[in-house]
C-alpha positions in Angstrom: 365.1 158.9 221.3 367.4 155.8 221.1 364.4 153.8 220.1 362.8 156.3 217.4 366.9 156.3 216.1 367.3 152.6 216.2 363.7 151.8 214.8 364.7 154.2 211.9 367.7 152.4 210.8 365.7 149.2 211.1 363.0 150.6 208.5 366.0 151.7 206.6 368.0 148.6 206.3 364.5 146.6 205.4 363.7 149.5 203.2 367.4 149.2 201.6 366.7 145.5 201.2 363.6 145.2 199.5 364.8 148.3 196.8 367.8 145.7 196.1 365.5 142.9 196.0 363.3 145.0 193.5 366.6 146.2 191.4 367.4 142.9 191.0 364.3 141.4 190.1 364.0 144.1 187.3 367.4 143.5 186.3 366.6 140.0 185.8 363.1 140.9 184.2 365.7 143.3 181.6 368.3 140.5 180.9 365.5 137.9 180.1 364.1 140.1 178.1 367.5 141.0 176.1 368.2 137.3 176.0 364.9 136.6 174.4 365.5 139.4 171.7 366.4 138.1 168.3 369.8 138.5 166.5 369.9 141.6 164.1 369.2 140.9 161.2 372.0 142.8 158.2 370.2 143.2 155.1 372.3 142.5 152.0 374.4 145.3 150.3 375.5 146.0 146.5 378.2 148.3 145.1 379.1 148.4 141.5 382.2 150.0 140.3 381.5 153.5 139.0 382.8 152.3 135.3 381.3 148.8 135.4 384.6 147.3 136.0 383.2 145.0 139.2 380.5 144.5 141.2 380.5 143.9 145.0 377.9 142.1 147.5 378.2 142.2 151.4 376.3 139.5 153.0 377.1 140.1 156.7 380.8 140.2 157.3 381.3 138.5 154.1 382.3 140.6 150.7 381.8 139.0 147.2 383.4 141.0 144.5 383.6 139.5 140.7 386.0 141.7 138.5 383.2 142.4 135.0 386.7 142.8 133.2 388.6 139.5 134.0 385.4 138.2 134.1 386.6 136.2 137.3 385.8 136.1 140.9 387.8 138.1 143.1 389.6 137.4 146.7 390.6 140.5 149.4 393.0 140.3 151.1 394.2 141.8 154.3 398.0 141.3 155.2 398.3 144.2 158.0 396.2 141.5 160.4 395.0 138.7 158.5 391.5 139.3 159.1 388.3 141.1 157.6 385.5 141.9 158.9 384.2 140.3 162.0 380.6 141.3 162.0 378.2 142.3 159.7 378.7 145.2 157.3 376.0 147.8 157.1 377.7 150.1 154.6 380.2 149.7 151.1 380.3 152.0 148.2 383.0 152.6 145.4 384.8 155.8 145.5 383.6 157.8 142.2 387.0 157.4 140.3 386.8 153.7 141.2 390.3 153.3 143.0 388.7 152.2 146.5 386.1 150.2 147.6 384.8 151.2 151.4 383.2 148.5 153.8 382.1 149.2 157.4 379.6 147.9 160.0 378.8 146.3 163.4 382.5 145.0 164.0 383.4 148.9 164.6 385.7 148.5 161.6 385.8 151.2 158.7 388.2 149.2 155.8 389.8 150.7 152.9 390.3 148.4 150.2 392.1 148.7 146.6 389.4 148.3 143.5 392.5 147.2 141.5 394.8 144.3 143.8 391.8 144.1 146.4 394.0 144.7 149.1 393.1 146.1 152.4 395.1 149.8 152.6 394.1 150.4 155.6 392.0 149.7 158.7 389.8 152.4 161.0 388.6 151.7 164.4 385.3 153.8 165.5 384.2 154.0 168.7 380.9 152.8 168.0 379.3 150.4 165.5 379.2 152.2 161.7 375.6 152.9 160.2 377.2 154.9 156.8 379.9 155.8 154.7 381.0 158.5 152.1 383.8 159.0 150.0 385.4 162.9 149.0 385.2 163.5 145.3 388.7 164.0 145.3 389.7 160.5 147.3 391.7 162.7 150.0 388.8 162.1 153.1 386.3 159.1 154.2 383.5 160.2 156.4 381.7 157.6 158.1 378.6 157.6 160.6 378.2 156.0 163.9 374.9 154.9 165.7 375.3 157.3 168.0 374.9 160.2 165.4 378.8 161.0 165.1 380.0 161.9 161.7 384.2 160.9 161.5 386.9 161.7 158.7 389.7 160.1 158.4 392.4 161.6 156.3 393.5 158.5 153.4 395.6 161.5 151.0 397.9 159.0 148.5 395.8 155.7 149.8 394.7 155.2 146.5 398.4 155.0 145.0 398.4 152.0 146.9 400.1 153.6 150.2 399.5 151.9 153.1 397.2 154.1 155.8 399.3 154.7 158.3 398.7 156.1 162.0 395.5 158.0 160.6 392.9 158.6 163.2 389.5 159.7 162.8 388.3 163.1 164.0 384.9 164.0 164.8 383.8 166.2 163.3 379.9 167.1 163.6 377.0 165.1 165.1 373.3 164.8 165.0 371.5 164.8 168.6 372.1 161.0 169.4 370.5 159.9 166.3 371.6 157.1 164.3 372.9 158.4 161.1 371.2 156.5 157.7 373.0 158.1 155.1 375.9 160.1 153.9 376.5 161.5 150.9 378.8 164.4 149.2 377.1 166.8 146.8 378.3 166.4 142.9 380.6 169.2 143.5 382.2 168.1 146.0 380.9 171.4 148.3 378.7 169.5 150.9 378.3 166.7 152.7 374.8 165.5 153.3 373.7 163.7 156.7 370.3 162.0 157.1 369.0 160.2 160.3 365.9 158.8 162.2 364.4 161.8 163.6 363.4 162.9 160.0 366.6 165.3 159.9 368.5 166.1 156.5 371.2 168.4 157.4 373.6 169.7 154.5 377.3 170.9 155.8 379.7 173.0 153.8 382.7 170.5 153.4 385.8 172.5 154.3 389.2 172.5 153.0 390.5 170.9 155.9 388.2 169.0 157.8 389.9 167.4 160.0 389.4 170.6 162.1 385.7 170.1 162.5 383.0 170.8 159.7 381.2 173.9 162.1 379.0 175.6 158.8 375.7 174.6 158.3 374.3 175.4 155.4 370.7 174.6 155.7 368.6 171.6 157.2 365.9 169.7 154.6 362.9 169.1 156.3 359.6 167.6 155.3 359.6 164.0 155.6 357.7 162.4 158.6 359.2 159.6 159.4 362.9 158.0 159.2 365.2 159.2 156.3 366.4 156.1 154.6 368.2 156.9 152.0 369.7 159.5 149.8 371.1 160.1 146.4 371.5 162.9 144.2 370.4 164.4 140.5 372.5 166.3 138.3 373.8 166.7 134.4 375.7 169.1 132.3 372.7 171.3 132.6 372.7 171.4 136.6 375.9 170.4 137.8 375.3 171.0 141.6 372.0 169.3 140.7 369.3 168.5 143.6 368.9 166.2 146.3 366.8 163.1 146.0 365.7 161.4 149.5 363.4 158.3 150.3 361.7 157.8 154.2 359.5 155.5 156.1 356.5 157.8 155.1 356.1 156.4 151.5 357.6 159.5 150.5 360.7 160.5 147.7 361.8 164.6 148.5 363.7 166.6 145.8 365.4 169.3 147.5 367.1 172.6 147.1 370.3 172.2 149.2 372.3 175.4 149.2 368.4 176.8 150.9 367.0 173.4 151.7 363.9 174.5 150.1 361.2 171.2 149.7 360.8 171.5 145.7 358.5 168.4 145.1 357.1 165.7 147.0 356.4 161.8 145.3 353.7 160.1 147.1 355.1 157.1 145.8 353.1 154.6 147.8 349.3 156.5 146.5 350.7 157.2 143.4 351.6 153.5 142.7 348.3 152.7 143.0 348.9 151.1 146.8 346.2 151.0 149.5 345.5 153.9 151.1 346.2 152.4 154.3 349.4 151.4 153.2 352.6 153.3 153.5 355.8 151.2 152.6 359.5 152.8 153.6 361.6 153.8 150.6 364.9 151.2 151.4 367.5 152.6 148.9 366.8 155.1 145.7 369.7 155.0 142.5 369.6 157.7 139.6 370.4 157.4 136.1 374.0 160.0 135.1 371.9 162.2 133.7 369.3 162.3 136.4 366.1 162.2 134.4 365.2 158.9 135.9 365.3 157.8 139.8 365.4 153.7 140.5 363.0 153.7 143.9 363.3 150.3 146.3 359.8 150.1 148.7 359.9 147.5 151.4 357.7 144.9 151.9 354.4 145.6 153.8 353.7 142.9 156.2 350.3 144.0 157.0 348.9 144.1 153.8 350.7 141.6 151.7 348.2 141.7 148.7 349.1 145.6 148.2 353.4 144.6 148.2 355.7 145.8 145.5 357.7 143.3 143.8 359.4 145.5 141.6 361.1 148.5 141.3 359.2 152.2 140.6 361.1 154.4 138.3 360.1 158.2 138.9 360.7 160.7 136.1 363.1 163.9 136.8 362.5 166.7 135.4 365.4 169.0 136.6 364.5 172.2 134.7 361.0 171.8 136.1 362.0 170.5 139.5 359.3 167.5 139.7 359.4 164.2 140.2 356.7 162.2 139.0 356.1 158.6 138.9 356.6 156.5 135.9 355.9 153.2 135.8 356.0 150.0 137.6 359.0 147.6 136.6 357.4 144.0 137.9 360.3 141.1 138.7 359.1 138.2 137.4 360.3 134.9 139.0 360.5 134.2 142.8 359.7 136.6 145.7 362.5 139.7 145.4 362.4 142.4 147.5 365.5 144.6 146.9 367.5 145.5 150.0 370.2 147.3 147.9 370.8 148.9 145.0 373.9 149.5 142.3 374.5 151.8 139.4 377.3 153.1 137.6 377.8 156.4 136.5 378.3 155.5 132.7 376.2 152.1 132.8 372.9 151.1 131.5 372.2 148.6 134.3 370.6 148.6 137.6 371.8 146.4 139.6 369.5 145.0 142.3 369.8 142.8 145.4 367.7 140.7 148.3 368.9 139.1 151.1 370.3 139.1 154.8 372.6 137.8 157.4 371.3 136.1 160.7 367.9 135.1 159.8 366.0 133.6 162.2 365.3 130.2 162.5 367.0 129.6 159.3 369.8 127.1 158.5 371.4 129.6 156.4 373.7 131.6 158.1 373.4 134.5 154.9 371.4 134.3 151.5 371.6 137.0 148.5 369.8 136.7 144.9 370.9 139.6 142.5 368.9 140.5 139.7 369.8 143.1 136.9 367.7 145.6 134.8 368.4 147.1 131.5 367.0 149.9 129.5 368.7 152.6 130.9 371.5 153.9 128.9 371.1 157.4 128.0 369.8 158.1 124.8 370.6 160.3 121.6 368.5 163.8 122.5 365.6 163.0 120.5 364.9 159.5 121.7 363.3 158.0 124.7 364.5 155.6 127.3 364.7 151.9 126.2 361.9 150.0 127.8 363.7 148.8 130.7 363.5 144.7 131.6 364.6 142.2 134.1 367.4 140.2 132.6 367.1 136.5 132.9 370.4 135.0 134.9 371.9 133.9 131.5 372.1 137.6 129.9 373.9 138.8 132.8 377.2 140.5 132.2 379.5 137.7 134.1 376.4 135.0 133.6 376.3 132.0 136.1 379.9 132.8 137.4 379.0 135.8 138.7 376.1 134.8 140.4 378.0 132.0 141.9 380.3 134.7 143.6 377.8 137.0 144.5 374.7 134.9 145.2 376.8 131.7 147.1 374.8 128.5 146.9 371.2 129.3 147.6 368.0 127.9 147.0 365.7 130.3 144.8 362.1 129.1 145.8 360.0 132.0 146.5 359.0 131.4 150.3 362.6 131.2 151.5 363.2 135.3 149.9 359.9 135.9 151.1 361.2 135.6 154.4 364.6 137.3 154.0 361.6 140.6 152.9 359.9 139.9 156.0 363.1 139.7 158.6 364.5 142.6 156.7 361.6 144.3 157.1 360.8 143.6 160.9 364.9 144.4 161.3 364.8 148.1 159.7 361.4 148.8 161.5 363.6 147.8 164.8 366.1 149.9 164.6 364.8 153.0 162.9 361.3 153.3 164.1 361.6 154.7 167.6 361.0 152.5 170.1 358.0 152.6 172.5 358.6 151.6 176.8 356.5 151.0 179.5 356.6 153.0 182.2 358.1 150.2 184.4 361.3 149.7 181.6 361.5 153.6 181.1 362.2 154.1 185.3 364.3 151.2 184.8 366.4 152.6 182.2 366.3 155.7 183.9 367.9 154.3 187.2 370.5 152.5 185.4 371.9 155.5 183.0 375.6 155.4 183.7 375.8 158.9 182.9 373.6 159.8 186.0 375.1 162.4 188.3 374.9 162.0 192.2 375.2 164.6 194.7 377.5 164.4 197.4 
């Protein structure tokens, strides 16, 4: 009996030994494998001031605004610390009466800045790094999205008076199922806020009066795209003031949508109907509609796999609200070097589109950030009986702001071709990293699975 016990604990000890000697060879096979991984790559942002008064690029932690009415560059400031962001910003938009300008990302910061001194009001900490933001109609509430699938608002009621933000915390206040969050967006009245994420999820909330006690009512999910939701943006005009929902995902596809029954009204097939391979089926990166909604500005990402088949260009689809169709229009070519748009800006009165390329932390590059911005024209509303302008890629001199603006905006940069060529590709690879879901072995799945640290153990 002593034996059998004492020849136990010996197979027991060796046993214990070999499954730390095998815990820490896969945790060394993990941590080379992390250290190997390449930096994220931050795509470039644009934000234009809902009455053309500025224009705003975010290049990772770095924000370039140029005021269209001074027709001068522009500095932030941040007095309360003396810093601004630390990291890369994955989110910035305008509030729709213009007052604030919103930027948050990978530092876990959510700032609140003045459109009119450029001062930072205030400062929000999240717990986790910030995939999106969105603005009330009425400037009283910011939302914002973490990459764990947690929607926050944060009270910022007189903030645009130019009151300091003082001892506001953000509440959570719904969630999707640990999915990162790609977009936010209010409806045009101001009743719902709209959440789209990875897992192909659109799901429309009825904005309460006070929502700082939780936004509980669902008013219907949007469902029909088969791949990750990218972006969203909505249609509306005198006609249709609650207008429709317009959404863009990594299956090619643009959705108009019925929110208040979240009823699938048309699908755009816009990689088949552009006249694109078959076999190829480019994400929609970012969509932008015209104030009166008849027309939608579509950004496709670059295919890597079939490079001859690429969009360089932006694909305007018609909107017919009365009908409820969408239906591709035509294929606006930008001439001039490789430009892929990661971004892009419109006002609500304006007839530009404005368009950007570019990234933060690209590999193997001795540019710590590049951004090219390109504007197009033609889209100012016209008298009832007339058609759209035919709408055109400015050249760099007949932008509004000309070279001083794209000194701001743009930095010094080198425009050959092959340099933006690979800012497409690293964006590319970057957005198919982080919202294409990723696929383990079975060895790094039971590794993952053994070090959860939310793991129970009995006693």
């Amino acid at each position: 009996m002593e034996e059998a016990r004492m020849e136990d604990e010996c197979n027991t000890e060796t046993n214990g030994t070999h499954l730390e000697e095998r815990e820490t060879e896969d945790a060394h096979v993990m941590d080379e494998r992390e250290s190997n991984s390449p930096t994220e790559v931050a795509p470039a942002l644009i934000a234009v001031h809902p009455f053309d008064e500025s224009v705003a690029v975010a290049v990772g932690p770095e924000i370039r605004v140029f005021d269209l009415g001074k027709n001068s560059s522009v500095s932030l400031a941040d007095d309360s610390k003396g810093m601004l962001h630390k990291d890369s910003i994955r989110a910035m938009r305008f509030s729709e009466r213009g007052k604030l300008l919103v930027s948050a990302g990978d530092d876990k910061l959510v700032k609140i800045w003045s459109a009119e001194s450029w001062k930072c009001l205030g400062t929000v900490n999240s717990e986790k790094r910030v995939s999106a933001v969105a603005l009330s109609k009425d400037e009283l509430y910011v939302c914002f999205a973490d990459k764990f699938g947690v929607v926050w608002v944060v009270e910022i009621a007189g903030i645009a008076e130019n009151q300091a933000l003082s001892n506001s915390k953000a509440v959570a206040v719904f969630a999707h199922y640990c999915s990162i969050i790609t977009s936010l967006e209010f409806s045009p009245d101001g009743r719902f806020i709209v959440s789209a994420d990875r897992d192909f999820k659109i799901r429309v909330s009825v904005f309460p009066n006070n929502p700082l006690n939780g936004v509980h009512e669902i008013q219907s999910f949007c469902l029909g795209h088969s791949e990750f939701v990218s972006c969203l943006t909505f249609v509306h005009n005198s006609a249709f003031p609650e207008g429709f929902l317009v959404s863009g995902s990594g299956d090619s596809t643009v959705c108009l949508w019925d929110v208040t029954s979240g009823s699938l009204l048309c699908k755009s097939e816009v990689g088949r109907e552009a006249d694109l391979s078959e076999e190829c089926h480019p994400a929609v990166t970012d969509l932008c509609a015209t104030s009166d909604g008849s027309l939608v500005a579509v950004a496709i990402q670059r295919q890597l796999l079939f490079v001859l088949f690429s969009l360089q260009g932006i694909l305007l689809l018609s909107c017919d609200l009365s009908a409820r169709v969408l239906s591709v229009l035509k294929m606006i070519p930008i001439p001039g070097e490789t430009f892929i748009p990661t971004n892009l800006g419109m006002s609500s009165s304006g007839d530009l589109l404005w368009m950007v390329t570019g990234a933060s932390n690209l590999p193997r590059s001795k540019a710590t950030s590049l951004a090219r911005v390109r504007v197009m024209s033609g889209f100012k509303k016209p008298a009832s009986n007339e058609a759209y302008l035919e709408p055109r890629v400015l050249e760099d001199r007949e932008i509004p702001g000309g070279e001083q603006l794209l000194e701001k905006l743009q930095g010094s940069i080198s425009a050959e071709s092959d340099i933006f060529s690979a800012v497409a590709d690293a964006v590319n690879t970057a957005m198919s990293n982080l919202l294409r879901k990723k696929q383990y072995s079975d060895e790094i799945r039971e590794f993952r699975k053994k070090t959860r640290n939310d793991k129970k153990f009995k006693q």
